[in-house]
C-alpha atoms as a printed R data frame, in Angstrom:
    type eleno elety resid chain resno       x      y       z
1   ATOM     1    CA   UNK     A     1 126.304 57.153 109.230
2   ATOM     2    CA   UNK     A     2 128.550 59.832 108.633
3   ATOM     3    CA   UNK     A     3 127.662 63.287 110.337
4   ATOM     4    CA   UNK     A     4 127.417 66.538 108.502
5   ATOM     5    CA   UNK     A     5 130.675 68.567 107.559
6   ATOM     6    CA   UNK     A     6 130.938 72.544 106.722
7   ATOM     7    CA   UNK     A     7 131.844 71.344 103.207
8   ATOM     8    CA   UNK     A     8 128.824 68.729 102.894
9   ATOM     9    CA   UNK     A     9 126.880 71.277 104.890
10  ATOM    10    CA   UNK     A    10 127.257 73.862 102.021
11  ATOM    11    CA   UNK     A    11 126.718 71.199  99.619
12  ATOM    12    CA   UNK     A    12 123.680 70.347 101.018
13  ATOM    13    CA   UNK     A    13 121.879 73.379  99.787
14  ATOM    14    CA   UNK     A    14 122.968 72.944  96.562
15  ATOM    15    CA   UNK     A    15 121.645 71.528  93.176
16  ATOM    16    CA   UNK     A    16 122.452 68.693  91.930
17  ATOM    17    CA   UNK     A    17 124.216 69.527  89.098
18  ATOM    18    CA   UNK     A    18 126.086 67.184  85.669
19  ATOM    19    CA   UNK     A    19 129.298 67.857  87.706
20  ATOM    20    CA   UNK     A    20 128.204 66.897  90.916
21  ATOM    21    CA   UNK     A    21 126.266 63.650  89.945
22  ATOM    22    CA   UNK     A    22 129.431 62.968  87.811
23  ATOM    23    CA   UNK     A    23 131.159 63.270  91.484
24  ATOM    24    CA   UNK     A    24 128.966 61.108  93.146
25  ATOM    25    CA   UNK     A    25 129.037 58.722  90.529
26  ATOM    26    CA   UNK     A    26 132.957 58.298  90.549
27  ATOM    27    CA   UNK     A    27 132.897 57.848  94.368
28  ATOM    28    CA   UNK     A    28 130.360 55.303  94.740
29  ATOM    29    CA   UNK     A    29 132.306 53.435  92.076
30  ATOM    30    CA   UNK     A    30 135.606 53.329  94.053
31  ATOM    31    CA   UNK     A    31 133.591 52.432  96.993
32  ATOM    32    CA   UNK     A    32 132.651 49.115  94.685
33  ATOM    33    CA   UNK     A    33 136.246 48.689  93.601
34  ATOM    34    CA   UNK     A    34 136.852 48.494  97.203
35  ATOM    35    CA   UNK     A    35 134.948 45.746  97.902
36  ATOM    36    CA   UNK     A    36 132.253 48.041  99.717
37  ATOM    37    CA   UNK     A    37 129.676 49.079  98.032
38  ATOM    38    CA   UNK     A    38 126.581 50.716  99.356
39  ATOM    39    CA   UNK     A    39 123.347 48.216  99.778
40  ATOM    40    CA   UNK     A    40 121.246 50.572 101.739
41  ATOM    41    CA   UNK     A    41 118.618 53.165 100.846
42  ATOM    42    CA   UNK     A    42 120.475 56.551 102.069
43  ATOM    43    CA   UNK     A    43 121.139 60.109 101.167
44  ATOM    44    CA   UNK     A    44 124.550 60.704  99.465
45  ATOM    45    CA   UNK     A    45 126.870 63.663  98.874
46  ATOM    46    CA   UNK     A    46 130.285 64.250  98.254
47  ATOM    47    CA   UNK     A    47 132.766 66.145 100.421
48  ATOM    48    CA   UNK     A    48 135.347 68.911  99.510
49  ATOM    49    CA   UNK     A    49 138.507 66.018  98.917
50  ATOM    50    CA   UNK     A    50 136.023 64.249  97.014
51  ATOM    51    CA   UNK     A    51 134.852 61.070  99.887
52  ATOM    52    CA   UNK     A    52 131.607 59.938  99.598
53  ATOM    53    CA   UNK     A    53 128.953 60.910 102.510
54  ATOM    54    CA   UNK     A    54 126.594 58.925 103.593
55  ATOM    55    CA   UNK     A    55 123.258 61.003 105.297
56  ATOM    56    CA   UNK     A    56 120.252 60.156 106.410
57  ATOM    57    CA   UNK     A    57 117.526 60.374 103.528
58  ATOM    58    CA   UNK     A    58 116.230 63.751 102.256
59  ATOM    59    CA   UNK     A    59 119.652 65.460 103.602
60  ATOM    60    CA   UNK     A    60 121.991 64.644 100.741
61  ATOM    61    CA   UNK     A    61 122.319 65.661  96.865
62  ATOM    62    CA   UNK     A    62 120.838 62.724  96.219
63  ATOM    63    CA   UNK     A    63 118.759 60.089  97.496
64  ATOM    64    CA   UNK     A    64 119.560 56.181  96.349
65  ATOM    65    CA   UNK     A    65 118.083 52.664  96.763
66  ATOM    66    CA   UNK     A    66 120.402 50.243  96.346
67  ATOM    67    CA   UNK     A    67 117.759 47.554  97.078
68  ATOM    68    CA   UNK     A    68 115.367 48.980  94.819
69  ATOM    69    CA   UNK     A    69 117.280 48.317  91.069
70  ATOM    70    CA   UNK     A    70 119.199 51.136  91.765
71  ATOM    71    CA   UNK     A    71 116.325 53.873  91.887
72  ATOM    72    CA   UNK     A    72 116.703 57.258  92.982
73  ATOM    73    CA   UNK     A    73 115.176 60.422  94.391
74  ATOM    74    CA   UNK     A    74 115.737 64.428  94.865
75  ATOM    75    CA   UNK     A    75 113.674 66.694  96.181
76  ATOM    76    CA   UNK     A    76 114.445 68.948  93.143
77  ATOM    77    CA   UNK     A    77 113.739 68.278  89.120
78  ATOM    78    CA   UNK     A    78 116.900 67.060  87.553
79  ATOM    79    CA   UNK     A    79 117.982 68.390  84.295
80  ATOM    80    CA   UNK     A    80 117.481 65.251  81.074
81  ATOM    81    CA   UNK     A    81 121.113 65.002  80.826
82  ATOM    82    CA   UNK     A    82 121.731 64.755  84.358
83  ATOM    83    CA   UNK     A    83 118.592 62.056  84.962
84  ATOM    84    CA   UNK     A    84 119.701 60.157  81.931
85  ATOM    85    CA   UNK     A    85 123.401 60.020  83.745
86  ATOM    86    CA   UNK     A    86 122.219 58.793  86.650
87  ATOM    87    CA   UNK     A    87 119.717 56.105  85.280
88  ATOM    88    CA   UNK     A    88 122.779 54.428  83.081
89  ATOM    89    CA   UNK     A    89 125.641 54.542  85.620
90  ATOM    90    CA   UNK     A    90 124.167 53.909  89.082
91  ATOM    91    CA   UNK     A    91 123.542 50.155  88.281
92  ATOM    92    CA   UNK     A    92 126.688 50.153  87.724
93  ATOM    93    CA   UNK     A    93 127.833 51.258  91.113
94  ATOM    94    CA   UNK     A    94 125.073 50.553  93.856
95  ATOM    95    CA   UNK     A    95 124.924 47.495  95.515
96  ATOM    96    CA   UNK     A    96 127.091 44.105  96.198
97  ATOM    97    CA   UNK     A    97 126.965 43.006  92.874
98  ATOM    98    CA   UNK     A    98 128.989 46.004  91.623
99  ATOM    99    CA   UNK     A    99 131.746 44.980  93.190
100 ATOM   100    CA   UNK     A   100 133.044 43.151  91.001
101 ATOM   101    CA   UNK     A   101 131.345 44.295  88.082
102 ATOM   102    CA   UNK     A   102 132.045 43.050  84.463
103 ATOM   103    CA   UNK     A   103 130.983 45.162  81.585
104 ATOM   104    CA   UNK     A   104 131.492 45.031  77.785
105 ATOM   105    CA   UNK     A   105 130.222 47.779  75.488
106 ATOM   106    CA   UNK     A   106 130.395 47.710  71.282
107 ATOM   107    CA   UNK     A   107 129.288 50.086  68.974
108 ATOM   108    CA   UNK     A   108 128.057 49.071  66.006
109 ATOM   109    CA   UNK     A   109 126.475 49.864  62.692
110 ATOM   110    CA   UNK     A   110 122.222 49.057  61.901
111 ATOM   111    CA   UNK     A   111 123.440 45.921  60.076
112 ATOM   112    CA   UNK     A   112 125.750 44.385  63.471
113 ATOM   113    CA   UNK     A   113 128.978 45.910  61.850
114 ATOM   114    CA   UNK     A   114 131.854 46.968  64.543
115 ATOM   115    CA   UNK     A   115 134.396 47.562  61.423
116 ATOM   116    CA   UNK     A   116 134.372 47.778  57.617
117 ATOM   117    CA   UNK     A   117 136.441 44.757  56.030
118 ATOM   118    CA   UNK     A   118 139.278 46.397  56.051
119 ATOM   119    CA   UNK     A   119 139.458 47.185  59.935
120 ATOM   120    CA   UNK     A   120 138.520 50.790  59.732
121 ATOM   121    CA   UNK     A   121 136.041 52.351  62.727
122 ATOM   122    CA   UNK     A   122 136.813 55.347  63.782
123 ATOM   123    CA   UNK     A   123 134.108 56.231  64.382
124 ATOM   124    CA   UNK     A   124 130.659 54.274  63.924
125 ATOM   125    CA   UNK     A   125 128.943 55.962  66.300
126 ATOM   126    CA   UNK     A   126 129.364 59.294  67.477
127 ATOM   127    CA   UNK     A   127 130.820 61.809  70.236
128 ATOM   128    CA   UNK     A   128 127.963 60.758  72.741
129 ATOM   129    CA   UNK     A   129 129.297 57.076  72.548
130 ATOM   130    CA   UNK     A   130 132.911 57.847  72.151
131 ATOM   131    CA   UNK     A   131 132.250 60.246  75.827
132 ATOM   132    CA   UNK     A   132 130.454 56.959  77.532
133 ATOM   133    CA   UNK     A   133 133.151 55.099  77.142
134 ATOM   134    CA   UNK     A   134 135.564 57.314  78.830
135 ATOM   135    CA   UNK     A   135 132.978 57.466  81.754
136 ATOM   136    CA   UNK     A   136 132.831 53.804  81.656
137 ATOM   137    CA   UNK     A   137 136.407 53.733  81.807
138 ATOM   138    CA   UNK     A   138 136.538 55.722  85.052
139 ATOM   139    CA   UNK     A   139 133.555 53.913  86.687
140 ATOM   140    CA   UNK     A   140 136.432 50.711  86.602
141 ATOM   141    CA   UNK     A   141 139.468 49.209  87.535
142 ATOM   142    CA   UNK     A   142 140.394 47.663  84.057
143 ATOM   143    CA   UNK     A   143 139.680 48.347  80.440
144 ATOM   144    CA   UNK     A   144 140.068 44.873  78.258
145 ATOM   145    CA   UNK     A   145 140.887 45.064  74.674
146 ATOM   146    CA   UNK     A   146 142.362 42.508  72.259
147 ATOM   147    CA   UNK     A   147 145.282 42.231  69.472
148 ATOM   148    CA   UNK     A   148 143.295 43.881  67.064
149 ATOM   149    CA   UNK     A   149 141.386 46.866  68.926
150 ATOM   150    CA   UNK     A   150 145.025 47.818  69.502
151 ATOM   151    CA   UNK     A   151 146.490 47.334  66.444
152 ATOM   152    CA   UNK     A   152 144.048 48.374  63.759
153 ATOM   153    CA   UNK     A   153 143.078 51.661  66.002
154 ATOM   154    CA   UNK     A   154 145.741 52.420  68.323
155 ATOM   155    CA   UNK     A   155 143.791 53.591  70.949
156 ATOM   156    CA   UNK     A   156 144.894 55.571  74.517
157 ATOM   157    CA   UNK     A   157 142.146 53.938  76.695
158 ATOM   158    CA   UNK     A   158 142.286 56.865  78.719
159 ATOM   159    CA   UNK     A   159 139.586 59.270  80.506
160 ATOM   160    CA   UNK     A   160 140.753 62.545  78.584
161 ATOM   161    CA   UNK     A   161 137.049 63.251  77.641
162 ATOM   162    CA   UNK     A   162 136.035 63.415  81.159
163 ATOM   163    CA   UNK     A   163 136.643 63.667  84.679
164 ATOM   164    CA   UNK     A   164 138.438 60.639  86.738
165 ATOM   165    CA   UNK     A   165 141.465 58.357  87.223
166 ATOM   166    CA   UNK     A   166 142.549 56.235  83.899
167 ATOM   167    CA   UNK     A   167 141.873 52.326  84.503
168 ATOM   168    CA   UNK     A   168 144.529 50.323  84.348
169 ATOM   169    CA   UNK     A   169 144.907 48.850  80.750
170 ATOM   170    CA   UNK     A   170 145.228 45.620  79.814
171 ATOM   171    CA   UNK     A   171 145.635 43.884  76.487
172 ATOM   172    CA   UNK     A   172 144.859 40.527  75.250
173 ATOM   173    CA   UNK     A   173 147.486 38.808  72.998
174 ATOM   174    CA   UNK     A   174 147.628 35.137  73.530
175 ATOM   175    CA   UNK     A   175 150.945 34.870  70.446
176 ATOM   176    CA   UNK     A   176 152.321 38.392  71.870
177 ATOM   177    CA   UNK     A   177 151.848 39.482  68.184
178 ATOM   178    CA   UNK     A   178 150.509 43.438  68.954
179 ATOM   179    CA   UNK     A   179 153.467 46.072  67.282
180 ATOM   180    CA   UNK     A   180 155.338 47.372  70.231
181 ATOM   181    CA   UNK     A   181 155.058 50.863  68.961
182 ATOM   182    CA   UNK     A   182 151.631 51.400  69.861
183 ATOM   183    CA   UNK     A   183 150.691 54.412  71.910
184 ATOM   184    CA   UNK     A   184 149.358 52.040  75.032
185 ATOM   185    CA   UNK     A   185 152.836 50.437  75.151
186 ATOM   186    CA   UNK     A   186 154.683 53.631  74.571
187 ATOM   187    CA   UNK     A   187 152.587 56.542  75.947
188 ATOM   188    CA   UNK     A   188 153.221 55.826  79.851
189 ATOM   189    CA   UNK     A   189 149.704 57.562  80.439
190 ATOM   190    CA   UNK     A   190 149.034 54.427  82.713
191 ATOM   191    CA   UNK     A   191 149.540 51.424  83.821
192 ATOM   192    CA   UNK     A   192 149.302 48.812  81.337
193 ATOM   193    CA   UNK     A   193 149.588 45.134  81.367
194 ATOM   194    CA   UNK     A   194 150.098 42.638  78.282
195 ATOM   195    CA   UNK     A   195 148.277 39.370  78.851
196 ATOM   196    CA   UNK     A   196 149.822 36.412  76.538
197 ATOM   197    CA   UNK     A   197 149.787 32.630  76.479
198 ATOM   198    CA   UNK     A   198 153.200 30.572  77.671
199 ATOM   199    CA   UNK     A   199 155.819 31.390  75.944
200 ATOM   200    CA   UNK     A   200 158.498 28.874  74.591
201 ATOM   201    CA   UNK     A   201 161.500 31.612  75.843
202 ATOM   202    CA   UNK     A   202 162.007 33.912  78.495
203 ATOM   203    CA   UNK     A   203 161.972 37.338  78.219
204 ATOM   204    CA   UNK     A   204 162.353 40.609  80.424
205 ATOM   205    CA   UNK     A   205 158.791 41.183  81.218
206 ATOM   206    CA   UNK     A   206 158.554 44.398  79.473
207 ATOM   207    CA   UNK     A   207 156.743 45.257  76.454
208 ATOM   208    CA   UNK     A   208 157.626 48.599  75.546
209 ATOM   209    CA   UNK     A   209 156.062 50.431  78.925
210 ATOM   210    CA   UNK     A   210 153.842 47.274  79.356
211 ATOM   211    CA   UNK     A   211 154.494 44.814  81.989
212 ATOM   212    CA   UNK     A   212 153.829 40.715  80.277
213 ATOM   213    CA   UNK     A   213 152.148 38.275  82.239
214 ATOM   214    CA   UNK     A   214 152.264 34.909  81.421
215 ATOM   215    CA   UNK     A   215 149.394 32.917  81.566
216 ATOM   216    CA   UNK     A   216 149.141 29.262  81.838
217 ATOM   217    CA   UNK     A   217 147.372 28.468  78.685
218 ATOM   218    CA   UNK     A   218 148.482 27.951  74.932
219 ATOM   219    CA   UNK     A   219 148.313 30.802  72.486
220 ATOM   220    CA   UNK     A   220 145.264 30.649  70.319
221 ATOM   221    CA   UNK     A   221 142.734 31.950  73.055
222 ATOM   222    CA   UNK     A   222 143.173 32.910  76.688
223 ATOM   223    CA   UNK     A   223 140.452 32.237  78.665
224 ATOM   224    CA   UNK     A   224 138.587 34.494  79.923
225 ATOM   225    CA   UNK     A   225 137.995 32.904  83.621
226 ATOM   226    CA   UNK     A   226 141.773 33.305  83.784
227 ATOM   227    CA   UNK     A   227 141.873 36.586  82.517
228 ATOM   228    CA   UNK     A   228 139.274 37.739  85.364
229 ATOM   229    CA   UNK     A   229 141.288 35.967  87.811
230 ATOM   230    CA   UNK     A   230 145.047 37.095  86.752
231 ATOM   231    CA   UNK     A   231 143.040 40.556  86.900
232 ATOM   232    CA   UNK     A   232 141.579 39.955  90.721
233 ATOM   233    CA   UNK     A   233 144.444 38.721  91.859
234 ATOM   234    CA   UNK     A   234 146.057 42.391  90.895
235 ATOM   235    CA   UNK     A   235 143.040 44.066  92.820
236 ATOM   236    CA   UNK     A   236 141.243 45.308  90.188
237 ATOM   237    CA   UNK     A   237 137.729 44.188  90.555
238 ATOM   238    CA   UNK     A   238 136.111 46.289  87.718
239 ATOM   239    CA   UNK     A   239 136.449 45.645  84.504
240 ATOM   240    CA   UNK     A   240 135.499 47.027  81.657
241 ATOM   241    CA   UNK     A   241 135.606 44.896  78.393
242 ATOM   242    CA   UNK     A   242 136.140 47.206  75.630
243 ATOM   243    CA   UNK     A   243 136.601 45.480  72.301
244 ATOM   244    CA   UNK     A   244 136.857 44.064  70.107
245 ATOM   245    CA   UNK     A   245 134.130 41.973  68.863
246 ATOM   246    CA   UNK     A   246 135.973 38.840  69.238
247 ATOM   247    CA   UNK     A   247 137.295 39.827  72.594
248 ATOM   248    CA   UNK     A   248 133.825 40.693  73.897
249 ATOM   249    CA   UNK     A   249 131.677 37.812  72.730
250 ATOM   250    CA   UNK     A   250 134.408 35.480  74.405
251 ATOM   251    CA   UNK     A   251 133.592 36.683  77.540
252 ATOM   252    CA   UNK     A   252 129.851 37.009  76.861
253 ATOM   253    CA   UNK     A   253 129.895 33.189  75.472
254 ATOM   254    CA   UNK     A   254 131.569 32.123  78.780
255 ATOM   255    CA   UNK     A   255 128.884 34.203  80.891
256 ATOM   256    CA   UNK     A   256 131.509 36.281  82.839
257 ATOM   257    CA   UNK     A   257 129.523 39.617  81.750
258 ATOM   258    CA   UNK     A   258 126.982 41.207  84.148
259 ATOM   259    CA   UNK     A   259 126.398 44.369  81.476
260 ATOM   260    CA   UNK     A   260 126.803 44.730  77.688
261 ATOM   261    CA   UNK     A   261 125.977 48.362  76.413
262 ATOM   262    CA   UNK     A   262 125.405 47.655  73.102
263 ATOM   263    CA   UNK     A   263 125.474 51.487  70.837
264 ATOM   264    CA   UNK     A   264 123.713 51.392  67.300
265 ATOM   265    CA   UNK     A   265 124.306 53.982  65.178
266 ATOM   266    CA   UNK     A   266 121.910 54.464  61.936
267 ATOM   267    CA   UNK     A   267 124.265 53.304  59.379
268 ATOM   268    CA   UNK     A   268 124.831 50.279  57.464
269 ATOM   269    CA   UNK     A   269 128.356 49.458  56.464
270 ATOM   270    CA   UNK     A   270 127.791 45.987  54.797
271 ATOM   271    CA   UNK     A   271 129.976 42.810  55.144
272 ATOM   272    CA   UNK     A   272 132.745 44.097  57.364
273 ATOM   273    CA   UNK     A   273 133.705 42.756  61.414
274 ATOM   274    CA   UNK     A   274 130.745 41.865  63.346
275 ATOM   275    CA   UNK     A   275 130.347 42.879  66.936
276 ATOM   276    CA   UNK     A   276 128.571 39.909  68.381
277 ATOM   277    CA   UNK     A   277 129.808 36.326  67.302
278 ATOM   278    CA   UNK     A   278 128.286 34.009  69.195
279 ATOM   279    CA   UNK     A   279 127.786 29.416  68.328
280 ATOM   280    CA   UNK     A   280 124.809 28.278  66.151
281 ATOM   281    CA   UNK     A   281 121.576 27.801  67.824
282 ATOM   282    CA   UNK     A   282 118.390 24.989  67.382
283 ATOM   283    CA   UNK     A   283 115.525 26.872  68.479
284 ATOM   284    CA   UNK     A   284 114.647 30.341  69.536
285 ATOM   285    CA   UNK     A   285 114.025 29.030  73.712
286 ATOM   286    CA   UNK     A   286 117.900 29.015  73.180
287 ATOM   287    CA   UNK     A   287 118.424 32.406  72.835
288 ATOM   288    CA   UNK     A   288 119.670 34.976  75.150
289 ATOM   289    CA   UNK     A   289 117.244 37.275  76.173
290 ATOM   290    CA   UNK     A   290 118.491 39.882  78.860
291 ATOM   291    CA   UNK     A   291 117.324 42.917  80.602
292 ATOM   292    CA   UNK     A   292 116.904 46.125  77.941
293 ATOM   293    CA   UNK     A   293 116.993 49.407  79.258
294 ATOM   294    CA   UNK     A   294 117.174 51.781  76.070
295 ATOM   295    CA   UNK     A   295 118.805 55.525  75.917
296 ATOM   296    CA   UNK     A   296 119.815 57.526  73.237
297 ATOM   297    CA   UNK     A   297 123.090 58.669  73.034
298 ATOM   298    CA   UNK     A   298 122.991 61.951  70.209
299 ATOM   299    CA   UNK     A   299 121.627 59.835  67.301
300 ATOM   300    CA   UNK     A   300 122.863 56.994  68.767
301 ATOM   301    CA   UNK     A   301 120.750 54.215  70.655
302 ATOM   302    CA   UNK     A   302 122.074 52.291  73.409
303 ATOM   303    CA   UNK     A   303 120.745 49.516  74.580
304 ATOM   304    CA   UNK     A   304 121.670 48.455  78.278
305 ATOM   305    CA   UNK     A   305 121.399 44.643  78.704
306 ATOM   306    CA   UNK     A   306 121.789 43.427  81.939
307 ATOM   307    CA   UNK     A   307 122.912 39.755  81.869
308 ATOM   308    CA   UNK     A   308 122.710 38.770  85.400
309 ATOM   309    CA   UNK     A   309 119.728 39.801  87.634
C-alpha cells in the first residue's frame, strides 16, 4: 500500500468531482493494460503526475471492490452524472478480467438499424453516445473497425471529445480494398495499423501513415482469434471493437467479447445495415441471453451486456 503524498494528501479532502473520477478512471485502466489490475477492496486516488494511489479504505476519493462486481463507496453523495460514470466504466477497469478486456459497442436505430441503405450514419444516436465512445476509446489499447466503418464515414478514432491518450487504431481489410486517402491513414494523429489477408505480392508495408500486417489467412474474413492475437502480440491488451456491424458480430459470433454496449436511439430508419447479424436459430434455449445493465445516455438508452461473468 502506497503511503500518503502532499499532493494525494490535498486530494484527500477533496470532492470527488466528473474530472477527478474521469482521472481515476483512466488510471485504473492503464493499470489493466498493464497486466495489473486491482482485485482488492481499497481506497483510490490519483496523484499530481496522474499515478494511481492505492490507500487504505475510507482515505481515498473513492472507495472500490473489485471482488464485489465492481461496487463502490464515498463518504460523500456523488453528483448523477458522476455516479452514472462510475457505474458504466469501472467494470471495465477493476479486476483480472479487465486485463485483457474486449468490448464492442453499436448504436443503432429502434428497428436494429446501424445505417440507412445507402451507408449513411452520422449520427443515429446522439452527442451522449458519440462522447462514450471517445471515453471508451481511452479506457483501451485498440479501437477495431472494418473496411466499411472507414470508408463510408471516415472516421478519426480519436479521444478529441475527452480527456486521455488516443488508442492505437487498427483496421480490418482482409482484400486491402479501404481508399488510402482516408483521414486514419493520412492524419498521423496515431498510430495505426492495417490488418489484411496474404497477399499474392509484396509491398512496402505502408499504407499511407498505416503500417500493413499480413496475416496468415485468405481474404474474405480474418479471423478474429488472430486478430486478438496479432493485437497481443503488439501489447495492446484492450480492445475496443468499434464497428461496424459486420465487424462486431464476427467477434461476438466467435465469443471473443466480454462487453457489448449496445445504444438505441428512438428512431426507426427502415431496411438499411443492421447492427447485429448473427446464424439462424431452432429454439429460443439457443439464444444469447447476457447480463443487462441499462443507462440512458441523453435520449439515448444503452444497454450494457456483459457476455462473460
Amino acid at each position: 500500500m502506497h503511503t500518503w503524498t502532499d499532493s494525494t494528501a490535498l486530494a484527500r479532502d477533496s470532492a470527488l468531482t466528473e474530472a477527478r473520477a474521469w482521472l481515476l478512471l483512466r488510471a485504473l485502466a492503464g493499470r489493466a493494460g498493464a497486466g495489473a489490475a486491482l482485485e482488492r477492496p481499497c481506497g483510490i486516488c490519483v496523484d499530481s503526475a496522474g499515478r494511481l494511489e492505492e490507500v487504505s479504505l475510507g482515505d481515498g476519493w473513492l472507495d472500490v471492490f473489485p471482488d464485489d462486481g465492481a461496487t463502490f463507496r464515498t463518504s460523500n453523495a456523488l453528483a448523477h452524472p458522476i455516479k452514472r460514470m462510475l457505474e458504466i466504466y469501472l467494470p471495465l477497469c477493476l479486476a483480472a478480467t479487465s486485463n485483457d478486456l474486449v468490448i464492442a459497442h453499436v448504436g443503432q436505430s429502434l428497428d436494429g438499424q446501424i445505417a440507412t441503405s445507402t451507408g449513411a450514419s452520422c449520427f443515429i444516436t446522439g452527442r451522449e453516445d458519440v462522447e462514450h465512445t471517445h471515453r471508451l476509446r481511452a479506457l483501451c489499447d485498440a479501437v477495431v473497425v472494418g473496411r466499411s466503418t472507414v470508408a463510408y464515414d471516415n472516421p478519426r478514432l480519436t479521444t478529441r471529445l475527452v480527456s486521455g491518450q488516443n488508442p492505437t487504431r487498427v483496421i480490418v481489410d482482409p482484400g486491402l480494398r479501404t481508399p488510402c486517402d482516408r483521414k486514419v491513414f493520412q492524419d498521423g494523429a496515431a498510430a495505426t495499423v492495417l490488418l489484411c489477408g496474404r497477399r499474392a505480392e509484396p509491398g512496402d508495408g505502408r499504407y499511407g501513415k498505416a503500417a500493413i500486417v499480413e496475416l496468415p489467412c485468405g481474404e474474405t474474413v480474418l479471423p478474429p482469434a488472430l486478430i486478438l492475437q496479432e493485437l497481443r502480440r503488439r501489447g495492446l491488451r484492450r480492445v475496443f471493437i468499434e464497428g461496424g456491424g459486420v465487424t462486431v458480430s464476427h467477434f461476438l459470433q466467435a465469443g471473443l467479447l466480454d462487453r457489448i454496449h449496445v445504444v438505441v436511439s428512438a428512431v426507426f430508419l427502415g431496411q438499411g445495415r443492421p447492427g447485429i447479424s448473427l446464424p439462424k436459430i431452432d429454439g429460443l434455449e439457443q439464444a444469447l441471453r447476457p447480463q443487462v445493465h441499462r443507462f440512458f445516455l441523453g435520449d439515448d438508452v444503452l444497454f450494457d451486456c456483459e457476455l462473460r461473468r
